[in-house]
C-alpha positions, -999 to 999 in steps of 0.1 A, spaced: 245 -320 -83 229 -297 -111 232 -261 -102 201 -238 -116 200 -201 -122 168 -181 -132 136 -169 -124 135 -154 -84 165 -167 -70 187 -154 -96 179 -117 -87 186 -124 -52 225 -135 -63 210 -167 -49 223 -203 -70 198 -230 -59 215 -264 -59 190 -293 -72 193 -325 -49 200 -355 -61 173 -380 -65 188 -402 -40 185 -368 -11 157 -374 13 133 -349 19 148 -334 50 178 -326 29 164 -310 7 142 -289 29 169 -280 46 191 -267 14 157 -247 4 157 -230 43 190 -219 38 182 -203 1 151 -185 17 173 -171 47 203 -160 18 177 -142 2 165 -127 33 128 -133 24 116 -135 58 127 -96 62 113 -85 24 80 -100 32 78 -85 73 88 -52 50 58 -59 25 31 -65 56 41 -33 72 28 -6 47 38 22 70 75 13 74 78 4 38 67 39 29 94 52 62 124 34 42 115 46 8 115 80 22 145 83 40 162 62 13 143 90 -8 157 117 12 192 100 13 192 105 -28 182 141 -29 206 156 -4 236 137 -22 222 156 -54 219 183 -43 258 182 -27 273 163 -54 258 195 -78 268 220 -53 306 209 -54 306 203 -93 296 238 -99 320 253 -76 341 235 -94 333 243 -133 329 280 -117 364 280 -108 374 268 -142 358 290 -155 373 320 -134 412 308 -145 398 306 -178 387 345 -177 420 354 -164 439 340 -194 422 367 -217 413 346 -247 396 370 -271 362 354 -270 356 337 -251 370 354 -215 344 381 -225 316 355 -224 326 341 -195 330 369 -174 296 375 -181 286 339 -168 304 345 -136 294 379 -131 256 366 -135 262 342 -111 280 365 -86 252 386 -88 227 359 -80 242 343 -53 243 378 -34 205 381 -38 
């Protein structure tokens, strides 16, 4: 058997196996069926039909992105803020001065 990658199958993950030309056509409907099912095409194209749960999916999935965002940013600046803070408190010349400033800026913003 002669394996074949490319085209729509291959961005499903999906390998479609050729049949031999001695494989009746049963067989080979039934090695296509189970492709179609891998791929899960029945569910894509119920998804497609239904414009209204299509746009529900994308906008949870939509929804999903944004509140990670906005929590993955919330934790890295707490973090770099705290670097920054141990960074003031060793008093290099500079460079403490400036970032005091940073953090007193921010200080003062959160509290308004």
């Amino acid at each position: 058997m002669e394996e074949r990658t490319g085209g729509p199958e291959s961005a499903a993950g999906v390998k479609v196996v050729a049949g031999d030309p001695g494989d009746s056509l049963a067989e080979r409907l039934e090695k296509l069926t189970f492709a179609m099912e891998k791929m899960n095409l029945a569910e894509y194209t119920a998804l497609l039909r239904s414009p209204w749960r299509l746009m529900w999916v994308n906008f949870i999935a939509g929804s999903a992105r944004g509140v990670g965002l906005g929590i993955g940013v919330a934790i890295l600046s707490a973090i770099l803020l705290y670097i920054l803070r141990g960074l003031m408190t060793v008093n290099l010349p500079y460079i403490s001065d400036f970032i005091a400033t940073i953090v007193r800026l921010v200080d003062q913003n959160m509290r308004t």
